[in-house]
py3Dmol code that shows the C-alpha trace and the ligand (Angstrom):
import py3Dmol

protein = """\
ATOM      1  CA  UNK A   1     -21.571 -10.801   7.654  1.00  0.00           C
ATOM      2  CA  UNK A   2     -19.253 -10.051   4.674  1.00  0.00           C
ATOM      3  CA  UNK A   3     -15.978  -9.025   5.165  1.00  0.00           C
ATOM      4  CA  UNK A   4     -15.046  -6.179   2.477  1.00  0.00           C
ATOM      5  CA  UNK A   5     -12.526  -6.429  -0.030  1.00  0.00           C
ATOM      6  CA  UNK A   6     -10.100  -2.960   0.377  1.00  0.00           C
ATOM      7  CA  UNK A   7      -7.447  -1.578  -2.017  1.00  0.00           C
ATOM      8  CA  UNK A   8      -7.850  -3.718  -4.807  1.00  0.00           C
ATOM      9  CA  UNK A   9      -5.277  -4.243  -7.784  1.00  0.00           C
ATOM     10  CA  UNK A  10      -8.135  -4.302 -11.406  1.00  0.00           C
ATOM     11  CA  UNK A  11      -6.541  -6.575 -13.968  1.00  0.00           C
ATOM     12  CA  UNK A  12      -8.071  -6.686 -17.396  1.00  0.00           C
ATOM     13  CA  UNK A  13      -8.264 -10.175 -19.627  1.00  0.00           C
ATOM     14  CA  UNK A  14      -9.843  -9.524 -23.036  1.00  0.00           C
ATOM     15  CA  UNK A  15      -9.778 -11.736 -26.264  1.00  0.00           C
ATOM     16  CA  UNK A  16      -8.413  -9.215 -28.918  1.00  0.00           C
ATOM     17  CA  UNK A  17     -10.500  -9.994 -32.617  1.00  0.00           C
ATOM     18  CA  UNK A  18      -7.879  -8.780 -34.583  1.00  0.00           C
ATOM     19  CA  UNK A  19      -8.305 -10.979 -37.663  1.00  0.00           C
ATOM     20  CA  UNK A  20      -5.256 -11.521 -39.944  1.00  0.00           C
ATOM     21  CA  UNK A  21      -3.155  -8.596 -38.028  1.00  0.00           C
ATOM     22  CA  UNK A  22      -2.062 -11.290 -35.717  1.00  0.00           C
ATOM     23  CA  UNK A  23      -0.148 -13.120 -38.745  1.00  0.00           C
ATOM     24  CA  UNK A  24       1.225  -9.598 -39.344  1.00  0.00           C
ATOM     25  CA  UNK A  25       2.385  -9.138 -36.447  1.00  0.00           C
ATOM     26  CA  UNK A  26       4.041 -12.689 -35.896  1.00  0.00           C
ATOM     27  CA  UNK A  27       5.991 -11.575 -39.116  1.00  0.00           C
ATOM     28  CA  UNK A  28       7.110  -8.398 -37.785  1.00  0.00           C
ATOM     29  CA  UNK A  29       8.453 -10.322 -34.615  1.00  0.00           C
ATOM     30  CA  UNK A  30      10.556 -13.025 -36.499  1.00  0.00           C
ATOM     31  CA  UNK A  31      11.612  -9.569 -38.764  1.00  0.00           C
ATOM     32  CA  UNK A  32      12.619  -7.799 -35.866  1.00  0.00           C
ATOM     33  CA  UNK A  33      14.125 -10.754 -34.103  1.00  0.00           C
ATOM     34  CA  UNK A  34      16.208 -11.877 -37.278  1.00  0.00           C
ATOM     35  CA  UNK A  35      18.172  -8.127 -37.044  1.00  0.00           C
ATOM     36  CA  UNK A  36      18.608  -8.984 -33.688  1.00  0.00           C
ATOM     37  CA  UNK A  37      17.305  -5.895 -32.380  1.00  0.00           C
ATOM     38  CA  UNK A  38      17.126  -6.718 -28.798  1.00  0.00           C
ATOM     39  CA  UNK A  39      17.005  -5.579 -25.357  1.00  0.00           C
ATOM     40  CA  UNK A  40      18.578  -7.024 -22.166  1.00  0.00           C
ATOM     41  CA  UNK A  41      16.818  -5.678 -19.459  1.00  0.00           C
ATOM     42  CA  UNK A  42      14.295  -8.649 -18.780  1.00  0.00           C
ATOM     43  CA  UNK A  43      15.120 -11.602 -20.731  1.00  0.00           C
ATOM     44  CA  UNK A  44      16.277 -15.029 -20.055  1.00  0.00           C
ATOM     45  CA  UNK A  45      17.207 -16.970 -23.497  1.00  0.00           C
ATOM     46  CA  UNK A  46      14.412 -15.028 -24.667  1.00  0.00           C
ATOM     47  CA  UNK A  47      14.581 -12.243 -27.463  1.00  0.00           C
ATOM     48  CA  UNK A  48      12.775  -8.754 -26.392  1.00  0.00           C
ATOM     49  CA  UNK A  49      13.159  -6.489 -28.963  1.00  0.00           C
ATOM     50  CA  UNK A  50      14.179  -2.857 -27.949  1.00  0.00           C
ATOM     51  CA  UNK A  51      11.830  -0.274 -27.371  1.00  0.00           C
ATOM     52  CA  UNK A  52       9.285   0.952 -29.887  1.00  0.00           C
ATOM     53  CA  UNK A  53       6.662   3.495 -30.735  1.00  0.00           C
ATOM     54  CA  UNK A  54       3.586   2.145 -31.837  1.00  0.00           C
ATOM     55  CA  UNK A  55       3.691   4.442 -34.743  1.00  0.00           C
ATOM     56  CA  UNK A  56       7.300   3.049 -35.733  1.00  0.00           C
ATOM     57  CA  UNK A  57       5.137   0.747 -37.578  1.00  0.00           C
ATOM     58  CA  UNK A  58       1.646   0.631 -39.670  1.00  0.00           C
ATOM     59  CA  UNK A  59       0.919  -3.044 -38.307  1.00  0.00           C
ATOM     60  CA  UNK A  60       1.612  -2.151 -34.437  1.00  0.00           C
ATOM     61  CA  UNK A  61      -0.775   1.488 -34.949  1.00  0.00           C
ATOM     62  CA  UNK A  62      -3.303  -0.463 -36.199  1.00  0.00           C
ATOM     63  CA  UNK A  63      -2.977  -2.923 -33.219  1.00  0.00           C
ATOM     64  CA  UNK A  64      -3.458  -0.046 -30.938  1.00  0.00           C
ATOM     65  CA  UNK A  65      -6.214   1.544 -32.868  1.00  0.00           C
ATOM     66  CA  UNK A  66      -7.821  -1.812 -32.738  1.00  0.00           C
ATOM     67  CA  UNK A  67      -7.470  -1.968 -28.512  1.00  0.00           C
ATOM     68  CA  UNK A  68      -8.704   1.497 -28.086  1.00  0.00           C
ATOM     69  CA  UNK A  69     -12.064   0.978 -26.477  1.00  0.00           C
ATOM     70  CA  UNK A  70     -10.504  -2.039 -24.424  1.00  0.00           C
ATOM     71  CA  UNK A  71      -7.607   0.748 -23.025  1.00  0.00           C
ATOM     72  CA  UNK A  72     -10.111   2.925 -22.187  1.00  0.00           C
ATOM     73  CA  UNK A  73     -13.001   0.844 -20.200  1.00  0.00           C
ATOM     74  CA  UNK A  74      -9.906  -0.310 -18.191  1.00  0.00           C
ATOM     75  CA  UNK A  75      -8.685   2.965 -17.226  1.00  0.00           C
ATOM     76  CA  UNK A  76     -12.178   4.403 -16.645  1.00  0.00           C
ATOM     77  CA  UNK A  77     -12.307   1.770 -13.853  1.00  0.00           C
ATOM     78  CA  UNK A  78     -10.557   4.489 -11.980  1.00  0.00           C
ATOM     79  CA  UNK A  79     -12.913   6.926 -11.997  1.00  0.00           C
ATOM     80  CA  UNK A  80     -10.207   9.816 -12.999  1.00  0.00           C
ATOM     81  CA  UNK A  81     -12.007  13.068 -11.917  1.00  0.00           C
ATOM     82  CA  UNK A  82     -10.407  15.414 -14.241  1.00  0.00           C
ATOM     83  CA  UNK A  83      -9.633  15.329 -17.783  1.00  0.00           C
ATOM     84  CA  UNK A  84      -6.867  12.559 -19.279  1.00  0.00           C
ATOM     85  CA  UNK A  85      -5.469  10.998 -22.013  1.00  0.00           C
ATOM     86  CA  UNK A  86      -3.569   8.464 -22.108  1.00  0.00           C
ATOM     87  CA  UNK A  87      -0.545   7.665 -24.748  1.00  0.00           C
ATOM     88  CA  UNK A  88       1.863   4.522 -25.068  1.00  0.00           C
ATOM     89  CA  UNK A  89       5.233   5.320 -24.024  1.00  0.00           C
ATOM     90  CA  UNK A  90       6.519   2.303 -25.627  1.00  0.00           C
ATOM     91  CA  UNK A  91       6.057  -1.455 -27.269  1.00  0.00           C
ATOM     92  CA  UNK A  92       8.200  -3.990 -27.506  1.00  0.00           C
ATOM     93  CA  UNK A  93       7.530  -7.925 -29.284  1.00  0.00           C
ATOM     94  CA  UNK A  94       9.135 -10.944 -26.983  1.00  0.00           C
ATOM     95  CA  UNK A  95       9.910 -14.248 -28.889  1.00  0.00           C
ATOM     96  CA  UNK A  96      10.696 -17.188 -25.748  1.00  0.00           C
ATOM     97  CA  UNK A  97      12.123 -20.489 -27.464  1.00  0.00           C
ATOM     98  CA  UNK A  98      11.914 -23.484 -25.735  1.00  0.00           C
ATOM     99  CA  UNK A  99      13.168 -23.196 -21.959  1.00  0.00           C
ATOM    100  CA  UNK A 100      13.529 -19.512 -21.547  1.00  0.00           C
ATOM    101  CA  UNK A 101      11.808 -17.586 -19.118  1.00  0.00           C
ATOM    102  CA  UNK A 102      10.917 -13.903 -17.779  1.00  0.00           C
ATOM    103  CA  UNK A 103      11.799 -13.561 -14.203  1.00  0.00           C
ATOM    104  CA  UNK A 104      10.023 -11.593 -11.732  1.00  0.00           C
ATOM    105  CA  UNK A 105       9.419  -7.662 -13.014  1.00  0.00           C
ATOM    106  CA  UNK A 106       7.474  -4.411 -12.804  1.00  0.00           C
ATOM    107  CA  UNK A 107       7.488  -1.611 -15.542  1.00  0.00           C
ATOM    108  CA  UNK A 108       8.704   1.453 -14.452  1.00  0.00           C
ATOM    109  CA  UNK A 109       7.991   5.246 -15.083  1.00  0.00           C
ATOM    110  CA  UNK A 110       4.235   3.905 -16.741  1.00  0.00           C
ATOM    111  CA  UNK A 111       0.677   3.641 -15.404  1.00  0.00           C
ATOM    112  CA  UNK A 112      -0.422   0.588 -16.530  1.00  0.00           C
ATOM    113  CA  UNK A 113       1.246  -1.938 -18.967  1.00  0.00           C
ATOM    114  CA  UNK A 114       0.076  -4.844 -21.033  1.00  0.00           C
ATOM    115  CA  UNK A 115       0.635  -8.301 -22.892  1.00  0.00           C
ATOM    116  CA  UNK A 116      -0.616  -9.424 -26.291  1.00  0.00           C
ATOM    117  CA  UNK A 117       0.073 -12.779 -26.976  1.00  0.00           C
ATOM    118  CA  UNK A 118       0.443 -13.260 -30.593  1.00  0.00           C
ATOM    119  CA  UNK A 119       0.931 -17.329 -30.412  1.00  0.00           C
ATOM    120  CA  UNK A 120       0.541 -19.245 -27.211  1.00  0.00           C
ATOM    121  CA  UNK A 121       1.785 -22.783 -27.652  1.00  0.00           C
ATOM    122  CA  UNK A 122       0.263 -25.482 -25.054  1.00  0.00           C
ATOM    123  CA  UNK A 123       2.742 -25.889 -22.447  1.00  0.00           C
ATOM    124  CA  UNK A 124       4.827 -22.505 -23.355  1.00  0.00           C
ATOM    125  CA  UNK A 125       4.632 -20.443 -20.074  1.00  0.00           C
ATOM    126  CA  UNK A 126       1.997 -18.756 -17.633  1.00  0.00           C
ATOM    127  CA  UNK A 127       2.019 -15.314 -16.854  1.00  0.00           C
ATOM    128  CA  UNK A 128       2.008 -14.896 -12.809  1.00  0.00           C
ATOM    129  CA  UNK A 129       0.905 -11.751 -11.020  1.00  0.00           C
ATOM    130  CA  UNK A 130       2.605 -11.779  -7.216  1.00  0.00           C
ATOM    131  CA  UNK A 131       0.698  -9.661  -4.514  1.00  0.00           C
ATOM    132  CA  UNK A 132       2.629  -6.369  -5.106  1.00  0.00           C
ATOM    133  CA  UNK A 133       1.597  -6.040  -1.048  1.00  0.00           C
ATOM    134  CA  UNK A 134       5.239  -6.627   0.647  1.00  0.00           C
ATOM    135  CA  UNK A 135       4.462  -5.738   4.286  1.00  0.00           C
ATOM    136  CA  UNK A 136       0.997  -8.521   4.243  1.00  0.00           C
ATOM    137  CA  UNK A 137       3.434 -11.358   2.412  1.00  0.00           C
ATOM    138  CA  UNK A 138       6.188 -10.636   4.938  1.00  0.00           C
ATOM    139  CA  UNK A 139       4.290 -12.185   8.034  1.00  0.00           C
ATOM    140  CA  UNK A 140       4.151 -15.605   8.742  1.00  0.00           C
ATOM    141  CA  UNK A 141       0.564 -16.057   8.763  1.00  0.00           C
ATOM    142  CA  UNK A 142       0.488 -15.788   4.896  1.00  0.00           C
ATOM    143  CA  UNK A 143       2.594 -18.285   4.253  1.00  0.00           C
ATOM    144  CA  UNK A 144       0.116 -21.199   5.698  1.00  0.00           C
ATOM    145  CA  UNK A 145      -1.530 -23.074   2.808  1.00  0.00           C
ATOM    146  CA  UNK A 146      -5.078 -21.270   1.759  1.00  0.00           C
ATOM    147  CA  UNK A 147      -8.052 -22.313  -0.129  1.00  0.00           C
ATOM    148  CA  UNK A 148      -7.252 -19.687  -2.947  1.00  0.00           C
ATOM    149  CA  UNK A 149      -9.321 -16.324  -2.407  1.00  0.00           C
ATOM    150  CA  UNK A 150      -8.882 -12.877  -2.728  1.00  0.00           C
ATOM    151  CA  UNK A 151      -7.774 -12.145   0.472  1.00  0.00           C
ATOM    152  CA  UNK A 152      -5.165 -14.656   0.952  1.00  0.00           C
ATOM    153  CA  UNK A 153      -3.753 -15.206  -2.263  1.00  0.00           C
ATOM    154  CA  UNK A 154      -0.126 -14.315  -3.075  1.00  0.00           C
ATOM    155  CA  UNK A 155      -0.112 -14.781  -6.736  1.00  0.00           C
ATOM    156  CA  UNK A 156      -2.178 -14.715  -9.685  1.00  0.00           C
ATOM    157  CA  UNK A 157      -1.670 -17.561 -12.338  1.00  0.00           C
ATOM    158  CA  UNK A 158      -3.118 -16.602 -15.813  1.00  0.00           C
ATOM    159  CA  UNK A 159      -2.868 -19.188 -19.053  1.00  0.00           C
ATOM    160  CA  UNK A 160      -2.526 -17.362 -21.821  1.00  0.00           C
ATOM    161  CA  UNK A 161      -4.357 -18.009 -25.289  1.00  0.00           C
ATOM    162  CA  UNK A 162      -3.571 -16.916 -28.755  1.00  0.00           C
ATOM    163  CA  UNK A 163      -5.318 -13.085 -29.053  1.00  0.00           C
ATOM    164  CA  UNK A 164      -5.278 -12.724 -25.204  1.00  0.00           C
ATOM    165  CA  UNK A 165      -4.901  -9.185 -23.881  1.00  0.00           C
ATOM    166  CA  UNK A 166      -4.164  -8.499 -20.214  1.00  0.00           C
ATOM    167  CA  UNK A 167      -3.642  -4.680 -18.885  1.00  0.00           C
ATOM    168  CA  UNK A 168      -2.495  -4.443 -15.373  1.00  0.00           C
ATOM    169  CA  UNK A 169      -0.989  -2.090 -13.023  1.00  0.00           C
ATOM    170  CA  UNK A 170       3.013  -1.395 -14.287  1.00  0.00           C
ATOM    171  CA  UNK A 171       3.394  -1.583 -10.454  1.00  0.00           C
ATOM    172  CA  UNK A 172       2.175  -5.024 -10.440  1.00  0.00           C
ATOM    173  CA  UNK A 173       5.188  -7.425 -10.533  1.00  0.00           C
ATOM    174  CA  UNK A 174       4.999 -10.530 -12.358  1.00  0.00           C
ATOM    175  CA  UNK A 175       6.953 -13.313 -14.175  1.00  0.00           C
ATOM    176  CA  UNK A 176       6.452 -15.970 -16.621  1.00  0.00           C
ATOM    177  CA  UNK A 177       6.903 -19.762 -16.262  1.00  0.00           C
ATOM    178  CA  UNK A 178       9.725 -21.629 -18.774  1.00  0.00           C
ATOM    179  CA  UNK A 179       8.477 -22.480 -22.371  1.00  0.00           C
ATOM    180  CA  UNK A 180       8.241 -26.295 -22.070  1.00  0.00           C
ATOM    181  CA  UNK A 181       6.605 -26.495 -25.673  1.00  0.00           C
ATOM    182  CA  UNK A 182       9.381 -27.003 -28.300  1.00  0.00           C
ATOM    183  CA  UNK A 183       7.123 -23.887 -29.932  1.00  0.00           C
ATOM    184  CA  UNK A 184       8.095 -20.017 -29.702  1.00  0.00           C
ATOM    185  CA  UNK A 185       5.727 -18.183 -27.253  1.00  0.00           C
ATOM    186  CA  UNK A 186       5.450 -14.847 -29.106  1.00  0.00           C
ATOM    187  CA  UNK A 187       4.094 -11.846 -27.138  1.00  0.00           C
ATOM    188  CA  UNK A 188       4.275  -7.675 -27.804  1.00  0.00           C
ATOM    189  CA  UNK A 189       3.899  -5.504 -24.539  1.00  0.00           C
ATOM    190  CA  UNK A 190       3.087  -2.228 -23.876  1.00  0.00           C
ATOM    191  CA  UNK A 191       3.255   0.177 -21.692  1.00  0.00           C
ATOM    192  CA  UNK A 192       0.542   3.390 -21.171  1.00  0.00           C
ATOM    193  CA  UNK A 193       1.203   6.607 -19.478  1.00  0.00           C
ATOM    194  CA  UNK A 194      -1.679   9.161 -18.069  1.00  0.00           C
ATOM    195  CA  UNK A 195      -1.695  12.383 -18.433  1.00  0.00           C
ATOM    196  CA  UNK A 196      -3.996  14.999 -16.789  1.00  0.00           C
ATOM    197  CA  UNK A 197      -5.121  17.986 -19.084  1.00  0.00           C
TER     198      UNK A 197
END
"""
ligand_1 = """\
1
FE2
Fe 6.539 -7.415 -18.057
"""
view = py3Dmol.view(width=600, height=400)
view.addModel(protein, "pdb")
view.setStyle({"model": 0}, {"cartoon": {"style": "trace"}})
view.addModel(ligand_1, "xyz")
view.setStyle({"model": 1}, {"stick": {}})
view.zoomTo()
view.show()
């Protein structure tokens, strides 16, 4: 017998082509960062820049344009019955030196979210998904030590690569590890809201 898998939480890993727009977009970063536009909300010696519109700028519309298809075959995994589009409420580029870190986080008053990582340096951080189920993590038999599966994992450790895209849940909290490289780890996130026609 197989035990079934219930209530699952659909992340979506992708390898974005996007050619030289990646160098375009590192630019716009280090721009950005240099006028020290920047946010407080999540950081931790890290720069977030404040909120955008993807429109705000040519290079971060054509970005979109260019993850179209991938937004939509991860949204169609929910099998919305009527009528939708879908819009992103706002984008924002993250520049991590060496030793700073994102603590734990979930985007709020979105549907789903992602990260783009523009440069990855070895050594510069993982992304980590927690199990966004409190009551299960609260009991004591989830704290033994597991063989990883999906039933008994509490986290979710992803290594990002250069041109990586991940969309998740915005409920989904997660964090990222310290940048031990003495390299930036450059990211922009998103966040995507659904609306029913
Ligand atoms: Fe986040």
């Amino acid at each position: 017998m197989i035990a079934k898998s219930l209530f699952q939480t659909p992340i979506q890993i992708s390898q974005a082509k996007i050619g030289l727009l990646n160098a375009e977009l590192k630019k716009l970063a280090i721009i950005l960062k240099e006028k020290n536009n920047h946010n407080e909300i999540t950081k931790s010696n890290g720069f977030q820049s404040v909120i955008y519109k993807h429109k705000d700028f040519l290079i971060t519309n054509q970005f979109i344009n260019t993850q179209i298809n991938s937004i939509n075959n991860y949204i169609s995994q929910y099998q919305l019955r009527k009528n939708h589009e879908w819009n992103i409420t706002g984008l924002w580029f993250n520049i991590n030196p060496k030793y700073s870190l994102n603590n734990l986080h979930t985007h709020c008053e979105c549907d789903f979210s992602a990260v783009y990582y523009i440069q990855v340096p070895k050594n510069s951080g993982n992304i980590i998904f927690e199990n966004p189920n409190a009551v299960m993590l609260h009991q004591g038999f989830y704290q033994n030590e597991f063989n990883y599966n999906e039933f008994n994992s509490n986290s979710y450790e992803i290594q990002p690569q250069d041109n990586m895209l991940i969309l998740f849940p915005s409920y989904l909290p997660h964090r990222v590890e310290q940048n031990l490289s003495d390299k930036d780890r450059i990211s922009l996130s998103f966040n995507i809201k659904v609306d029913i026609k």
